[in-house]
N, C-alpha and C positions, 0 to 999 in steps of 0.2 A: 972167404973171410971178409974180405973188400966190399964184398956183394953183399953181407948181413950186414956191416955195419952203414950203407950206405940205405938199405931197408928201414933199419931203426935209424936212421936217422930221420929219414922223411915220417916216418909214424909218430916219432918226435915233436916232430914241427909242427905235422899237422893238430897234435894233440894241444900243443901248445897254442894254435891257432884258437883252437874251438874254445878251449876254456877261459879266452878274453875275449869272446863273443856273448859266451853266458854272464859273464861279471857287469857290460853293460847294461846301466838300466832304461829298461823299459819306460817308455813315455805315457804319461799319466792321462786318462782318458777323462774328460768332463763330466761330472754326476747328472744321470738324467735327470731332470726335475721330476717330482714328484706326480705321480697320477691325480692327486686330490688337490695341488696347488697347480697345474697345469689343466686342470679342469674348471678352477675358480677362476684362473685370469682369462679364463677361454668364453666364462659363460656372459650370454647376451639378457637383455631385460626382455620379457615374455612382452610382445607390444598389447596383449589382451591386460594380462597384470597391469601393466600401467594406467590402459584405458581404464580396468576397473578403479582404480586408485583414485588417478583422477574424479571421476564420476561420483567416487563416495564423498572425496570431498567437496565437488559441487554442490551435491543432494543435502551434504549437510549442514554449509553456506546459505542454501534458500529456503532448509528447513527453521534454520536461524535467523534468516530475516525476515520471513511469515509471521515466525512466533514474536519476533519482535514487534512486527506491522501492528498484530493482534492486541498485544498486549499498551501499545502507545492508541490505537483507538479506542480500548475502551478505559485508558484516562481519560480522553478527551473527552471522550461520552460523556463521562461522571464530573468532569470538571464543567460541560455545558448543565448538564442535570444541574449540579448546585446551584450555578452560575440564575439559571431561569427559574427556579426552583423559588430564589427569593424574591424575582419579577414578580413571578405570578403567585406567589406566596400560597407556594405547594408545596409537596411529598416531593420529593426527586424522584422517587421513582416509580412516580405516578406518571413522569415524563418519560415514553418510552419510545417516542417516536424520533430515533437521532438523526435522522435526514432530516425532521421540522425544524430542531433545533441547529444543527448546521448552516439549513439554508436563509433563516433568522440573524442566524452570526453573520454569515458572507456579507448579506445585504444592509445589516446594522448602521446607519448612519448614512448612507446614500441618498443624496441629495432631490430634493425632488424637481422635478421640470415637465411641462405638458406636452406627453403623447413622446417621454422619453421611454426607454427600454433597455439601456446599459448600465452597467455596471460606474458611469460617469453622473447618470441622472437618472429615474425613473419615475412615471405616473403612477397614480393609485391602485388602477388597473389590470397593468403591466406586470403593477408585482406581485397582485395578487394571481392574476394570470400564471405567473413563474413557481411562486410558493404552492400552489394546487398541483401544477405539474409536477414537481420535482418530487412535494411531501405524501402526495394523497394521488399520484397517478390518473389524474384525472386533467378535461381541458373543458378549457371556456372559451367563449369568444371574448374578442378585446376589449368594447368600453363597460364603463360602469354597469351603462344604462342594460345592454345587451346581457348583463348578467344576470341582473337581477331577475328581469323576462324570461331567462330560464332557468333558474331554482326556484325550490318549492318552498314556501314562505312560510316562516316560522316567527314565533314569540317568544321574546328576548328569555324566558326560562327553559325554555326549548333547547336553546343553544348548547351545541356540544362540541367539540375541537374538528376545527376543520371546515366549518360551517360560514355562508360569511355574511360580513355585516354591513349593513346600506344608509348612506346617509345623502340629506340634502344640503348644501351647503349654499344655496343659494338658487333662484329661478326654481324653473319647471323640472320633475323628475328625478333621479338618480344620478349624483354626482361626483358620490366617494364611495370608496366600499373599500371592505379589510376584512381578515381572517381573523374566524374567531378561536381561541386559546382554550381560556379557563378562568374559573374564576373573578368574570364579568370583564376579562381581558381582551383586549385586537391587536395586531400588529397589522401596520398601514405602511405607506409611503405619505406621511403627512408634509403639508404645503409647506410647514412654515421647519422642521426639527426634521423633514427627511424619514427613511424607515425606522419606524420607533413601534413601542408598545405602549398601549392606552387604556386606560378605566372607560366603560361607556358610560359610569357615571360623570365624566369629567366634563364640566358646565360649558363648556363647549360644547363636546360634542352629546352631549345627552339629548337636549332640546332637537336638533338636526336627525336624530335614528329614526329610521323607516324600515325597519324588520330586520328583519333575518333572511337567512336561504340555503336550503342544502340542495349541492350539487345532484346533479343524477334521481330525481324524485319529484315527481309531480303530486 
């Protein structure tokens, strides 16, 4: 009898053991993150993606400032067309040559000085020299005279743009010359007013004209 209750008792105990082992709670595990926000904080930027990104909006930075280039030259075209247009008392857009008028503009008022060639002072020559190269692709040698000797001589109705025009202004031979426009027009490097444009009727220089001459034609 001593023996059973001393059995149950320990079955007892133990019983009583285990059932305040289960009443403990269990300690709370941390929620894994999520497969789709644990894959956004994980993802890297494709370094192609970006290159291309970047790239597009390079391409369309320089395609923006072409079309601007494009579009601010040809105001400027059309504001020089107007501009000589009432010089030479034309069409504007009869003046299509924008390099002649450019390089017209540059040189406008530049002073004149013998056997200069800068942009400080220049000869008659010289500028005509620079204005043929620049507008009409073509070259001459340096003085007056040496020009005249080789273009092919023309009369003053003849005259067509680009052509140029020879005067004597004193002594023997050829000793001014200027390009011919339109319109009975020259632009020179004159002695006394610098690069200007002139009437060949203007009493000056009328009496002084000894032809004409186009480049490249004998």
């Amino acid at each position: 009898m001593k023996r059973w209750r001393n059995k149950w008792g320990w079955a007892f105990l133990l019983l009583l053991v285990w059932s305040c082992k289960t009443r403990q709670k269990l300690p709370t595990q941390p929620a894994a993150p999520s497969t789709e926000t644990s894959r956004n904080n994980n993802k890297k930027a494709d370094p192609a993606t970006i290159a291309g990104s970047k790239k597009s909006g390079k391409n369309e930075t320089l395609s923006a400032e072409k079309s601007g280039n494009r579009k601010t030259g040809r105001v400027l075209g059309s504001m020089l067309q107007l501009k000589y247009s009432i010089v030479l008392q034309t069409e504007p857009e009869l003046l299509n040559n924008q390099v002649l008028l450019e390089t017209i503009d540059h040189w406008w008022g530049t002073r004149y000085c013998i056997g200069g060639s800068t942009e400080n002072c220049i000869d008659c020559s010289a500028f005509t020299q620079i204005l043929v190269r620049d507008a009409f692709q073509k070259s001459l040698p340096r003085t007056a005279q040496e020009q005249f000797d080789q273009t092919q001589r023309l009369e003053i109705d003849d005259l067509r743009e680009g052509d140029l025009v020879f005067f004597n202004t004193g002594g023997r031979g050829i000793s001014h010359v200027g390009v011919y426009l339109r319109n009975n027009k020259f632009v020179h490097a004159s002695t006394s007013q610098g690069v200007i444009i002139t009437d060949l009727s203007d009493k000056y220089w009328q009496p002084k004209f000894r032809g004409g001459g186009r480049i490249g034609e004998r």
